[in-house]
C-alpha positions, 0 to 999 in steps of 0.5 A: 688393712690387708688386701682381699684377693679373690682367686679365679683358676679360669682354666685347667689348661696348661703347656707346662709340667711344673714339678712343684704345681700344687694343681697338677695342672693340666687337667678338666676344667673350666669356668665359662664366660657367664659364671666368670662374669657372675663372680666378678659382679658378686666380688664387688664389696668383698675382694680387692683384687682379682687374680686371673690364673689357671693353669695357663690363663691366657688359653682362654679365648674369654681372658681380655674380655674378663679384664675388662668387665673387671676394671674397677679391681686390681687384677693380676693375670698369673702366667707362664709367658709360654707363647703369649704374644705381645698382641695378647699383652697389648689389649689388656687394659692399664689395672692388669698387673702380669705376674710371671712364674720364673724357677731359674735362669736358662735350662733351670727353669726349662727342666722345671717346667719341663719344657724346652725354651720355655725360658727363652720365651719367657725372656721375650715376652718380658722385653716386650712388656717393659712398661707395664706393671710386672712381678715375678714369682719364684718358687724356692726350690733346691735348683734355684738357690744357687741362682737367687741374685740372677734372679735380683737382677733379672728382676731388676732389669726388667723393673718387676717386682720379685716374690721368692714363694714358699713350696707348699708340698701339695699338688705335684711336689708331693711326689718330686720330693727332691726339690724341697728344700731341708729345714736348715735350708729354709733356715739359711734362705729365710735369714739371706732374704731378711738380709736383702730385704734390709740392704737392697734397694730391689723390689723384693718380697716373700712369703717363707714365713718362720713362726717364733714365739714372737706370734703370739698375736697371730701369724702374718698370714698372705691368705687372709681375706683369700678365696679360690675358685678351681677350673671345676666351680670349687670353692676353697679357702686359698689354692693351697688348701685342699678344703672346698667350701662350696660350688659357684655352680650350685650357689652364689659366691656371696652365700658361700662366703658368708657361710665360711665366715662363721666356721671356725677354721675360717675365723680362725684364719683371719686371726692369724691362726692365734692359738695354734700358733702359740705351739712348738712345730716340728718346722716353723716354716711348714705352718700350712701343713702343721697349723692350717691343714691340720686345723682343717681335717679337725674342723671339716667344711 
């Protein structure tokens, strides 16, 4: 059974410009303590896991007091590790799961997030938070291909678990184009990571997902079962998707998701995009533009 995420982008705050941010965060935004606390009890029965993201989630003052009124989930807190201090880290309770955004190694990462010793913070913050339960996230862009196996063993070093993620050309990275990787790029990366999956024994996910003809049951899609909540109350399929299925300030989240279950871009997705995926794309690993957002401007919310 495929694990329900329910995504809550707490804040729109943020310390970073990261060229590919599919939020363009910062911006307005935020959801309050109340509304926060209304969605963790309405998620009991629907979701598995709650992420805490943002922006920056650490900027807000309510964060601790949000990971523990959700102790009965698997949380994730995802973060930049910018000026989070180890006292932060020390009060979260043991289901917190912190996952990083790391883009490379030393100034790499630095001029994608644009901000100067953004990773020496970085590396600070992993050193103090050895022993607790980590991932880190990596966005497949051109500047990290170079450095994928410095990425192995920084992983490696500090025992978290490492996702090379997809771009997703929204947000943001749809005006810095120059870091989107080509098809034959894709193509060289997805069949190198297939390789290290195979013969390393480090910890090593990703979500770049080729679509062949071998998905004629469906897409193994990381989004279904997935809602996101933005820093203004909306509602979307998953944060990628630019959709909004309603707002938790005029409705309960449960009506919500009980209306989206019955559209059909919805049952759609959580069959894995069944029939769309039995069509040739232009780029096999660009199915959330050529299937999942084109599906949607046809089937509106």
């Amino acid at each position: 059974m495929t694990a329900r995420f329910l995504e809550l982008e707490i804040t729109g705050a943020c310390r970073h410009r990261c060229l590919h941010c599919y939020g363009s965060f910062p911006r307005e935004g935020s959801l309050d303590r109340g509304t926060v606390m209304r969605l963790i009890d309405e998620a009991r029965g629907n979701f598995d896991c709650i992420i805490f993201s943002g922006g920056e989630p650490f900027l807000h003052p309510d964060l601790p007091f949000f990971t523990r009124s959700a102790h009965d989930f698997v949380v994730f807190i995802t973060t930049s590790g910018y000026r989070v201090t180890a006292e932060q880290v020390r009060g979260l309770p043991g289901n917190v799961v912190l996952v990083f955004g790391i883009d490379g190694i030393g100034e790499v990462h630095d001029r994608y997030r644009g901000t100067p010793g953004a990773y020496e913070e970085l590396l600070r913050l992993l050193k103090q938070t050895r022993d607790r339960p980590k991932e880190i996230i990596t966005t497949l862009w051109k500047g990290v291909l170079p450095q994928m196996d410095a990425m192995i063993e920084l992983a490696e070093e500090h025992m978290a678990i490492l996702h090379f993620n997809a771009l997703i050309p929204v947000g943001r990275a749809r005006s810095n184009t120059g870091i989107l990787l080509t098809r034959d790029e894709q193509e060289a990366v997805y069949q190198r990571l297939q390789e290290l999956r195979l013969n390393r024994e480090a910890s090593l996910a990703t979500d770049l997902y080729k679509v062949t003809r071998e998905d004629k049951e469906g897409i193994d899609l990381f989004c279904k079962g997935r809602y996101s909540v933005s820093p203004a109350g909306d509602v979307r399929p998953c944060e990628f998707h630019p959709g909004v299925l309603g707002s938790v300030f005029r409705e309960s989240l449960g009506s919500i998701m009980e209306r989206a279950k019955q559209h059909p871009f919805i049952q759609a997705r959580e069959n894995g995009f069944r029939e769309q995926a039995k069509k040739v794309l232009e780029n096999p690993f660009d199915y959330h533009r050529e299937i999942c957002h084109a599906l949607s401007a046809q089937l509106p919310f």
